[in-house]
C-alpha positions in Angstrom: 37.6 29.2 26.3 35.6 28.0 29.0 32.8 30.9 28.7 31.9 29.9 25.2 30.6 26.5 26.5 28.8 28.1 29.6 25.3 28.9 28.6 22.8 32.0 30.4 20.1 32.1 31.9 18.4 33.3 29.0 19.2 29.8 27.0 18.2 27.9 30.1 14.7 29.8 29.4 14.8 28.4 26.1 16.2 24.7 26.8 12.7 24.8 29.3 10.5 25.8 26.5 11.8 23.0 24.5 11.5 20.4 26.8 8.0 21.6 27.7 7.3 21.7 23.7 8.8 17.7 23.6 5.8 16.6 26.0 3.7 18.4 23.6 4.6 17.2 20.6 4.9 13.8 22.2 1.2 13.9 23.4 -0.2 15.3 19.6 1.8 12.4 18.3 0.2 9.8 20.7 -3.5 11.7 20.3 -3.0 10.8 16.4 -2.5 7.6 16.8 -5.3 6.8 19.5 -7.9 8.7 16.9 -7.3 12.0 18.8 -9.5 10.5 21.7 -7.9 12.6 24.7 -9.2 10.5 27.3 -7.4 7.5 25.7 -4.0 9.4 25.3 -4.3 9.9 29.5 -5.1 6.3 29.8 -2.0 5.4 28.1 0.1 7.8 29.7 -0.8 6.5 32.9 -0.4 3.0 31.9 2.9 3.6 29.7 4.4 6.7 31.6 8.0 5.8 31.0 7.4 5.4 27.7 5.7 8.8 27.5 8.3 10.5 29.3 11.8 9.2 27.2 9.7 9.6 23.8 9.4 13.8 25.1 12.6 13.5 25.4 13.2 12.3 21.9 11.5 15.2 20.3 12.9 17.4 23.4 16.4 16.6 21.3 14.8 16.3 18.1 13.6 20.2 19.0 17.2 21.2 20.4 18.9 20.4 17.2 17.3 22.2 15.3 17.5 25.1 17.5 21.5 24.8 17.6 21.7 24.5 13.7 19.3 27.3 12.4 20.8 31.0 14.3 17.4 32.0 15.5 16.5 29.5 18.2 12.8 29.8 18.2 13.2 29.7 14.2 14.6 26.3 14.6 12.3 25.0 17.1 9.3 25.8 15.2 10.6 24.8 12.3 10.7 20.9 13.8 7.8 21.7 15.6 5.7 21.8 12.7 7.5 19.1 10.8 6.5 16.7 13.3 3.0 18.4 13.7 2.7 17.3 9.8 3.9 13.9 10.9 0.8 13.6 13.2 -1.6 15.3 10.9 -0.6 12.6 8.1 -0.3 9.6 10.5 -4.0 10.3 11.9 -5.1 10.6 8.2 -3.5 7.4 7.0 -5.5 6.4 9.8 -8.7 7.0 9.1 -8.2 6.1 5.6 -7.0 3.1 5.6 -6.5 1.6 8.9 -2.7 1.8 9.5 -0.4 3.9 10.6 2.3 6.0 9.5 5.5 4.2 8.9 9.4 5.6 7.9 8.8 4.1 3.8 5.4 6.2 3.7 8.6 8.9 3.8 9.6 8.2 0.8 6.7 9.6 -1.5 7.8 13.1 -0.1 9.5 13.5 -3.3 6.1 12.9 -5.2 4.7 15.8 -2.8 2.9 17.7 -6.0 1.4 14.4 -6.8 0.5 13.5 -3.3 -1.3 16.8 -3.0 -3.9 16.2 -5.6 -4.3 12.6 -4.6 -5.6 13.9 -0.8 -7.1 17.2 -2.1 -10.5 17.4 -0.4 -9.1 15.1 2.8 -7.8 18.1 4.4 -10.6 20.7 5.5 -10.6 24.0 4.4 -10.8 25.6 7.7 -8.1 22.9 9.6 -5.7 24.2 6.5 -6.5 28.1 7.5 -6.4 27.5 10.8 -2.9 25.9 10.6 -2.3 29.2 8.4 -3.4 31.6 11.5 -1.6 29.6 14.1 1.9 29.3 12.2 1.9 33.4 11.1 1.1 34.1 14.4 4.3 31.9 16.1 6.2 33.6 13.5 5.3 36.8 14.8 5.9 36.2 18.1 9.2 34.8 17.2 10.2 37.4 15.6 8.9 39.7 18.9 10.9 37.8 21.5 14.5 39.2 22.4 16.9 37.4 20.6 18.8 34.9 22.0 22.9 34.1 21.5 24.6 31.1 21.4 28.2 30.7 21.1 29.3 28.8 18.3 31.0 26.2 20.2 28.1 25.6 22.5 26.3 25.0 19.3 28.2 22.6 18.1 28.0 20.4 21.7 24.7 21.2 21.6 24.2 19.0 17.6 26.7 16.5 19.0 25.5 15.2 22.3 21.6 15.7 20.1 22.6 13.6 17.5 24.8 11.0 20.2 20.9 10.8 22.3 19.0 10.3 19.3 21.2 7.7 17.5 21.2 5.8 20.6 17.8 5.9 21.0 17.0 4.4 17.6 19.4 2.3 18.2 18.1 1.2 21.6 14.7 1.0 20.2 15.7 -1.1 17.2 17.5 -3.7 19.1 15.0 -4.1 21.7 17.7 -3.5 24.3 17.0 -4.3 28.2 16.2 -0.6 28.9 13.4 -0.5 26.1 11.6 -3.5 27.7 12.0 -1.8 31.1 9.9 0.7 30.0 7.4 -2.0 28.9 8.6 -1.2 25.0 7.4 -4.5 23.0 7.4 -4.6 19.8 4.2 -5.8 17.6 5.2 -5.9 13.9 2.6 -8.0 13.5 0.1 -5.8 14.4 1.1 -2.1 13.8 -2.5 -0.4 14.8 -1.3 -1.8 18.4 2.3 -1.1 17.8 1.7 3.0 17.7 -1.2 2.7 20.3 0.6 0.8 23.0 4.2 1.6 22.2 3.6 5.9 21.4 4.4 6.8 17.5 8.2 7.7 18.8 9.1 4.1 19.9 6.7 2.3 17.0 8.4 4.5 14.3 12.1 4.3 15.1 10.9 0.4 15.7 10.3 0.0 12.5 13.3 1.7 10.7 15.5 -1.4 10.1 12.1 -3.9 9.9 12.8 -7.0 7.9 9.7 -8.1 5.9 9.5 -11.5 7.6 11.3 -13.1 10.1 13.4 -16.4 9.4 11.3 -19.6 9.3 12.3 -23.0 11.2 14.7 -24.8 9.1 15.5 -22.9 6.6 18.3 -24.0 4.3 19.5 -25.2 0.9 18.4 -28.8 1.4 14.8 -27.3 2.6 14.9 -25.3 -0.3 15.9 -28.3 -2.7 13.2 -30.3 -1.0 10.6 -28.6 -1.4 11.4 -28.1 -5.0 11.6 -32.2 -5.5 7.8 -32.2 -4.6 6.4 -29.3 -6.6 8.4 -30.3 -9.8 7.0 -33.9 -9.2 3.5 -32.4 -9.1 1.4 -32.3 -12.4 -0.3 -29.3 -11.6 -3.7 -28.7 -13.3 -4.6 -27.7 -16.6 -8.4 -26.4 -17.7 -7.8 -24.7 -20.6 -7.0 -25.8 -24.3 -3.5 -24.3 -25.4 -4.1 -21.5 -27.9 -2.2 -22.4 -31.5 0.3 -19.6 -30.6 1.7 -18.1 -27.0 -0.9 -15.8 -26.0 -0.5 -12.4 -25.1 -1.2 -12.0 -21.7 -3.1 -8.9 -19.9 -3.0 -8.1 -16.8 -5.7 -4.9 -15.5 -5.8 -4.1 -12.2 -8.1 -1.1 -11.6 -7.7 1.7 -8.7 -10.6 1.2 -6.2 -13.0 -0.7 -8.2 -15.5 -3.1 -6.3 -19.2 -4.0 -7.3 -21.1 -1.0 -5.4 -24.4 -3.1 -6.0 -23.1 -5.5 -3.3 -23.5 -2.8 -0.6 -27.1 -2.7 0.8 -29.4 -0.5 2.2 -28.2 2.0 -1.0 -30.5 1.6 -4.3 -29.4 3.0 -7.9 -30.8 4.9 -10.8 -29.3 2.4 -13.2 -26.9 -0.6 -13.0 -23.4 1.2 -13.3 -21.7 -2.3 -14.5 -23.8 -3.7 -16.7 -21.2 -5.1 -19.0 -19.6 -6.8 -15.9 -22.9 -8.2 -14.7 -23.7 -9.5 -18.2 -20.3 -10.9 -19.4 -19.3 -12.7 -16.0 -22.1 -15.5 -17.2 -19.9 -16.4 -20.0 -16.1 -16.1 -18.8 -14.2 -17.5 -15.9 -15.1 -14.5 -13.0 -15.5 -14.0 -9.1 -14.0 -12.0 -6.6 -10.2 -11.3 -5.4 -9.5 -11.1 -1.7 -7.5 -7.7 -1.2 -4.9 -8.0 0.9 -5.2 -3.8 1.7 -8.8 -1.6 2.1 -8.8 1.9 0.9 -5.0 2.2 -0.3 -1.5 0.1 -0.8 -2.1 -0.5 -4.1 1.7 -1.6 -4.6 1.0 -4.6 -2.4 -2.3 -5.9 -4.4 0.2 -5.4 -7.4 3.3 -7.1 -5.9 0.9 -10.2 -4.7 0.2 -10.2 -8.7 3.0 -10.3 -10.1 5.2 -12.3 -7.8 3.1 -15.2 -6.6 4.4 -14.4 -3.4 1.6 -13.6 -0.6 1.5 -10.4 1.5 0.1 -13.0 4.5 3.6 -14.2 5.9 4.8 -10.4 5.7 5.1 -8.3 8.7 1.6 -5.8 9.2 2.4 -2.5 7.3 5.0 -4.1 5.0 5.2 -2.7 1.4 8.0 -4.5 -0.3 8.4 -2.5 -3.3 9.7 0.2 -1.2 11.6 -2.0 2.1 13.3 -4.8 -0.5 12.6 -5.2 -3.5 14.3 -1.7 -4.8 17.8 -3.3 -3.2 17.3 -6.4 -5.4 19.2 -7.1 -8.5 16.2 -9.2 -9.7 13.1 -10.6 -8.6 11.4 -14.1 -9.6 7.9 -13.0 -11.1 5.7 -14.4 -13.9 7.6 -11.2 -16.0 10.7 -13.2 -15.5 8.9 -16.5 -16.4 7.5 -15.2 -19.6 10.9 -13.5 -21.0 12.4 -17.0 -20.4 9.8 -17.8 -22.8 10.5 -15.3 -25.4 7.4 -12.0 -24.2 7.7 -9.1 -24.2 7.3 -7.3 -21.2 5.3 -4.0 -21.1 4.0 -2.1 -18.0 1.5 0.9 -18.4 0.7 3.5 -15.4 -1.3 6.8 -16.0 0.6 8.8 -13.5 3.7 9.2 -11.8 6.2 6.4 -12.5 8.1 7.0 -9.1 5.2 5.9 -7.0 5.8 3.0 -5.1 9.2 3.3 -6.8 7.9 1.6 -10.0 10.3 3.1 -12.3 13.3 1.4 -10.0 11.4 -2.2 -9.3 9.5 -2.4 -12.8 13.3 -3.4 -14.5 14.1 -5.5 -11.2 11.2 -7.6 -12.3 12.2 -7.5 -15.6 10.1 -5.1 -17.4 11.5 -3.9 -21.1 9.5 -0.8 -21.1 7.5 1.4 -18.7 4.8 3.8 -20.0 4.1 6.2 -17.3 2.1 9.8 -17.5 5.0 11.6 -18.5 4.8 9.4 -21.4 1.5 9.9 -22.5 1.5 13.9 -23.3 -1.8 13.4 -25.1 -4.1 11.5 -22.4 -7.5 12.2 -22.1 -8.8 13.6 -18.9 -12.8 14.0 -18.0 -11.8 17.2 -16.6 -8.0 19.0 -16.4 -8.0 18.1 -13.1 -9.0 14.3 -13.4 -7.0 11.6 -13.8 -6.5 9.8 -17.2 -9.5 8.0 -17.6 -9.7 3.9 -18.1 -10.7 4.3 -21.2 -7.8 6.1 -22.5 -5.4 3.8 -20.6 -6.8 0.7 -22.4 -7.0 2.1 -25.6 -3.1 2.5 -25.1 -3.0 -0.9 -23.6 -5.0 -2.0 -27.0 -3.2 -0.2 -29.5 0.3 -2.1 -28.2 -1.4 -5.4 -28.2 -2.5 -4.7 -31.8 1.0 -3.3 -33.3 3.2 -6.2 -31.0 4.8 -9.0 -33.3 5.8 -10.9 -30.3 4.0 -12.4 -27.4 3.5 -9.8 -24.7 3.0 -9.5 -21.4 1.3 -6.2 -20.7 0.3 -5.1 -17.3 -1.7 -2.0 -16.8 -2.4 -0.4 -13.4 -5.4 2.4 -13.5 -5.9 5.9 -11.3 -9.0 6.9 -12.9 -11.2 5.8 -9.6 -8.6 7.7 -6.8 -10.0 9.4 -4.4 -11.0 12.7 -4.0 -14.2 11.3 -5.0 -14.8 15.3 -6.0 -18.6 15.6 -7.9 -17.2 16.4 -11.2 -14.0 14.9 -11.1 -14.9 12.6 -13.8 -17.6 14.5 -15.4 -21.1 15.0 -14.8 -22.7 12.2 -12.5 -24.8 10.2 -14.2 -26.4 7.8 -11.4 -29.3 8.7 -8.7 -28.2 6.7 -5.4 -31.0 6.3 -2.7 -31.1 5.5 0.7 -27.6 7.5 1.5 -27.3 10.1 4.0 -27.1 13.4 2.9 -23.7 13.9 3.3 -22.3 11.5 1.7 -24.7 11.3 -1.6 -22.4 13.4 -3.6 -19.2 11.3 -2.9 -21.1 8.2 -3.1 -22.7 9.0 -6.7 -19.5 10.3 -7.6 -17.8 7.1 -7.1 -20.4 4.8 -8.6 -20.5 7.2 -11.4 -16.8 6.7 -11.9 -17.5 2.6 -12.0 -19.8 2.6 -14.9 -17.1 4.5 -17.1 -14.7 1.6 -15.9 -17.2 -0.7 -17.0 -17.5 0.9 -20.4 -13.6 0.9 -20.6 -14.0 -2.8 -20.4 -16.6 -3.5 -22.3 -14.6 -1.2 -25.1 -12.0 -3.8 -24.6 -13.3 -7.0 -25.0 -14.6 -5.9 -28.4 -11.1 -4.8 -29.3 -9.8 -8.5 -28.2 -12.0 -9.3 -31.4 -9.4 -7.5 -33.2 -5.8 -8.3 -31.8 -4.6 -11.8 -33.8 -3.0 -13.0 -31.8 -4.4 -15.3 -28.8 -4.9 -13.0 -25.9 -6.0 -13.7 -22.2 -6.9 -10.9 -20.0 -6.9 -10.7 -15.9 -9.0 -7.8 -14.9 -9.7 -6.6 -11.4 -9.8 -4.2 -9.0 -7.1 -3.6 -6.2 -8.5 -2.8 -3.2 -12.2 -1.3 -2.0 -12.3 2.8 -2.0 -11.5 5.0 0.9 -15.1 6.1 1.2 -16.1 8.0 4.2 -16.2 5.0 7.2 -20.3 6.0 7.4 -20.9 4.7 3.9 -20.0 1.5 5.0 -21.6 1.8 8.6 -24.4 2.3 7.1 -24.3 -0.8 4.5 -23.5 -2.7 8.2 -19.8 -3.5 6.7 -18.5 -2.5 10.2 -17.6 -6.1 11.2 -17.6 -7.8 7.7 -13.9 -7.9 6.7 -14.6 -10.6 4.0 -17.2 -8.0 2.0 -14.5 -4.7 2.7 -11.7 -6.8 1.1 -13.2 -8.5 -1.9 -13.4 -7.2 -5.5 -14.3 -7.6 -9.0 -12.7 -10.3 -10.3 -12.7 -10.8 -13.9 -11.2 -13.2 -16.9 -12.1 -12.6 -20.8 -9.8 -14.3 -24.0 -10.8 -14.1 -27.7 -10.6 -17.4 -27.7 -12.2 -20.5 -25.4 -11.4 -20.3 -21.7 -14.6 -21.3 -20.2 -16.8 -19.9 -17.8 -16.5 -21.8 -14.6 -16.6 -19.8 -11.8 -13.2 -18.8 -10.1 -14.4 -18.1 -6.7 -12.7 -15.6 -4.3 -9.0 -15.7 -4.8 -5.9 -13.9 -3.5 -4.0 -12.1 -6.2 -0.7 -14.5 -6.0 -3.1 -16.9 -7.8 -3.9 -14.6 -10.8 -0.9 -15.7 -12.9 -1.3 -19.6 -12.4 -5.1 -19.4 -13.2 -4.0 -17.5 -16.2 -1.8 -20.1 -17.2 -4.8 -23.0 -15.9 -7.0 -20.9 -18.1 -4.9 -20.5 -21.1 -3.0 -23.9 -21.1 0.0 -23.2 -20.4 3.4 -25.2 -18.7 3.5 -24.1 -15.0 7.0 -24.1 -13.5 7.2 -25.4 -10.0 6.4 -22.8 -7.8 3.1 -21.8 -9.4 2.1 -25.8 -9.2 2.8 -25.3 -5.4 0.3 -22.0 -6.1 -2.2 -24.1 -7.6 -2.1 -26.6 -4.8 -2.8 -23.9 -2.2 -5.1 -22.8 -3.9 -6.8 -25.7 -3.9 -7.0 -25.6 0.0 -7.0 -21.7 0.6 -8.4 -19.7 -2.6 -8.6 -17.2 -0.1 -5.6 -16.5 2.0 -5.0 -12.9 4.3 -4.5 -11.9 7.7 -8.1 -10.8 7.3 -10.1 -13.6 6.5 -9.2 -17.2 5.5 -11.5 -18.9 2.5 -11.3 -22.1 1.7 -13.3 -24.1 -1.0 -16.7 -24.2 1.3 -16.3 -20.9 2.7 -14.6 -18.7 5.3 -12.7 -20.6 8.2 -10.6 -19.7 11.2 -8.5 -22.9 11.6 -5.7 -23.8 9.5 -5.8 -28.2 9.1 -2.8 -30.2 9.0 -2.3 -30.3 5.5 -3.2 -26.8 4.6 0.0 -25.5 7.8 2.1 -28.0 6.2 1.4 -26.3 2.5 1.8 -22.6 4.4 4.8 -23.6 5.3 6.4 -24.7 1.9 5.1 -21.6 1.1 6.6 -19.1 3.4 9.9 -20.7 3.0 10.4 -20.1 -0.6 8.9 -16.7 0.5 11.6 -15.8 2.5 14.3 -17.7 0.2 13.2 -15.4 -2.3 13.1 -11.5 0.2 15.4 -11.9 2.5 17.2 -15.7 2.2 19.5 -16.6 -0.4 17.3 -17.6 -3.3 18.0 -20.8 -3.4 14.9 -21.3 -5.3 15.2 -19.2 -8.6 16.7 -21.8 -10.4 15.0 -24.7 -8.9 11.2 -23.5 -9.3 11.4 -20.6 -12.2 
């Protein structure tokens, strides 16, 4: 029995190779996340040497399973090895992109892989993917040349157990912050997760973040806290600019992929004026700008700002709660639950994939009736096969239900048309000259500001069709976060260090009947659906009077920038902490408390 568990020489070979392929993998991982700056990844080594050292270890185990579970060894081992060479490969991308890191819920749009793939075709150069090809057929082949190694059956079975024993334990080691992580000078930084992976290694910052809450438990928190702050929010009149309309009116909410103002970046002059409608039509209706909480991607968290009221500022740094929470909820306070209490319909409309972001699974939590996704819409016009369905398809469909609805409805439509690849053709033939760009980037710049003006059209299309709807109808339209452009298209307009400018987009409000056309400033997207309701009239329960009152004192509120009603400003006042405050404790009664507050401010 006792020979079955003894292994050869040959398999000590082959445990070496492994180990020596876990400091490998280990130092790719770390070279990722440090911008694949070598130098740096020796720095940190030197600096963080323990940590580099039980992280090899990690994927030394991570390599060995593997091995025991597929027969051919070196099969097994390159197997993982490449699995976590994809890992680093999308981790650096994400990266450069926009800004963060990889985290474990990034994971879970592996199932929408074909999707994913024409989202970053064009990211991924030619010659890195044939390269990959060449290096991974020739591993195979010397795989398949070296003498075959035999393990016992037994042996491989101690070999998965004690694996999986090391591993678990490490998560769990990591997780709980135990005395031997902080030994190794492990601390945890969920606040900032750029710093996370480059001070902690991608092992320790990844399996740190596995069983991350959204937010941590503020001061006080309790039922009476709760109750309290409801007392002075109910108490507070709130403000109302708007006339009521004769009837409820439909609401609209359009939140565009990617869309900014392109004429705000300098240096760069155009052929024409791609949003002339915009440019024309914000004289006469309530507009401005809305302070992104996410550059270049995240769209789900522009979106869950939106529609919850609830602000992506007291949330831990790489939090998306669609995908951490709000999918393990029953139901979610929103301004869809608001409405249905008020007899609307509640429609969402999405041009692609409904599983993104897990939309099709926290659409009904929010209490969505219906959710028209691309499978939907068999019929969709594309510029080219390839292309997404365009904005002006997606608001004829938003249109046509607003037309043949007997009810009030709430109807929110999120847009894909302006996605990257910004591929020269993607969207048909470009139609604007840009100047002043570098060479490299003209095409993908024209491309995108090509793609704007058919937006624009798109919305100028739809503020003549509010002419036609009878019913009362207020729309919210704006975009959800700047484009992941090359980073020199924004050297070059000297964005570098102007986070205000990479985070703020078009902003836009249009009725067919009198809202005004005051200015609305720069907002954060939790203040969309109270300024809807300012705009249009409406009764504001509670918690969007305690909206309207920080708005008042922080229009603008992000980890990025703080605005306030004379501009930016770095130092929170009394009043305006004491307001953030109120605010982050409903904020965490509502994600991770007991909701206390549904029935007291909803």
């Amino acid at each position: 029995m006792r020979q079955y568990f003894i292994p050869s020489k040959r398999i000590g070979a082959v445990l070496l190779v492994l180990l020596f392929g876990g400091f490998i993998l280990n130092f790719i991982m770390q070279a990722a996340s440090l911008n694949m700056n070598i130098v740096s990844v020796f720095n940190w080594i030197s600096q963080y040497y323990w940590l580099y050292i039980s992280g090899s270890l990690f994927f030394f185990f991570v390599l060995l399973i593997f091995s025991a579970i597929i027969p051919n060894v070196y099969s097994g081992a390159l197997l993982a090895f490449v699995v976590c060479f994809i890992l680093a490969i999308a981790n650096y991308k994400k990266q450069g992109t926009t800004g963060e890191p990889l985290f474990p819920w990034d994971l879970m749009q592996v199932k929408n892989a074909q999707e994913m793939s024409k989202i970053t075709k064009g990211m991924i150069s030619p010659y890195a993917v044939i390269g990959t090809i060449i290096m991974v057929a020739v591993l195979v082949y010397v795989i398949y040349k070296l003498p075959k190694v035999k393990i016992q059956l037994p042996l491989r079975f101690l070999m998965i157990v004690i694996s999986v024993a090391i591993i678990g334990g490490f998560v769990q080691m990591v997780g709980g912050q135990s005395v031997l992580a902080t030994s190794m000078k492990y601390q945890n930084i969920p606040w900032n997760q750029k710093v996370n992976y480059a001070q902690n290694g991608f092992v320790y910052a990844f399996a740190g973040n596995l069983n991350q809450n959204l937010m941590e438990k503020p001061d006080g928190y309790s039922k009476a806290a709760i109750e309290e702050i409801s007392k002075k929010y109910s108490a507070w009149p709130g403000q109302v600019s708007g006339k009521a309309p004769s009837e409820q009116p439909n609401i609209m909410f359009m939140m565009d992929e990617a869309f900014f103002d392109p004429t705000r970046l300098p240096t760069y002059t155009m052929s024409e004026d791609p949003l002339k409608f915009i440019h024309q039509v914000q004289q006469s209706t309530p507009s401005g700008f809305m302070l992104s909480p996410e550059f270049g991607g995240n769209t789900a968290n522009i979106e869950f700002e939106a529609l919850t009221g609830l602000s992506m500022y007291f949330l831990k740094d790489g939090s998306i709660p669609y995908q951490q929470r709000i999918v393990k909820m029953s139901s979610l306070p929103s301004i869809v639950s608001i409405l249905k209490e008020r007899g609307y319909k509640a429609e969402a409309l999405h041009p692609f994939d409904d599983t993104f972001y897990n939309r099709n699974r926290v659409y009904p939590i929010m209490g969505f009736d219906r959710f028209t996704s691309e499978k939907d819409l068999q019929d969709a016009q594309r510029f080219t096969p390839n292309g997404y369905i365009s904005d002006m398809f997606a608001v004829k469909e938003a249109v046509r239900e607003l037309q043949n609805s007997d009810d009030p409805t709430f109807l929110h439509l999120v847009t894909m048309q302006n996605h990257f690849p910004f591929t020269k053709g993607l969207n048909g033939s470009n139609t604007i000259n840009v100047e002043g760009v570098k060479p490299e980037y003209k095409d993908e710049l024209e491309t995108y500001v090509h793609d704007t003006k058919l937006t624009d059209e798109a919305l100028a299309y739809l503020s003549e069709q509010l002419k036609t709807i009878k019913r009362p109808t207020i729309v919210a339209f704006w975009g959800d976060h700047l484009p992941a452009l090359s980073a020199g298209i924004y050297t070059q307009a000297g964005w570098d260090d102007k986070p205000r400018l990479k985070h703020e987009t078009k902003l836009l409000y249009m009725a067919n009947f009198d809202i005004g056309k005051q200015s609305v400033g720069t907002l954060s997207p939790a203040y969309i659906g109270p300024t809807i309701f300012q705009l249009s009239g409406q009764p504001m329960p509670p918690y969007y009077r305690l909206l309207e009152k920080i708005k008042s004192e922080i229009p603008g509120l992000s980890k990025h920038v703080l605005i306030g009603s004379s501009g930016e400003f770095s130092q929170l006042n009394a009043e305006q902490t004491s307001l953030l405050d109120d605010y982050r404790m409903i904020e965490y009664d509502i994600l991770e408390g007991d909701n206390y507050s549904k029935d007291l401010l909803f």
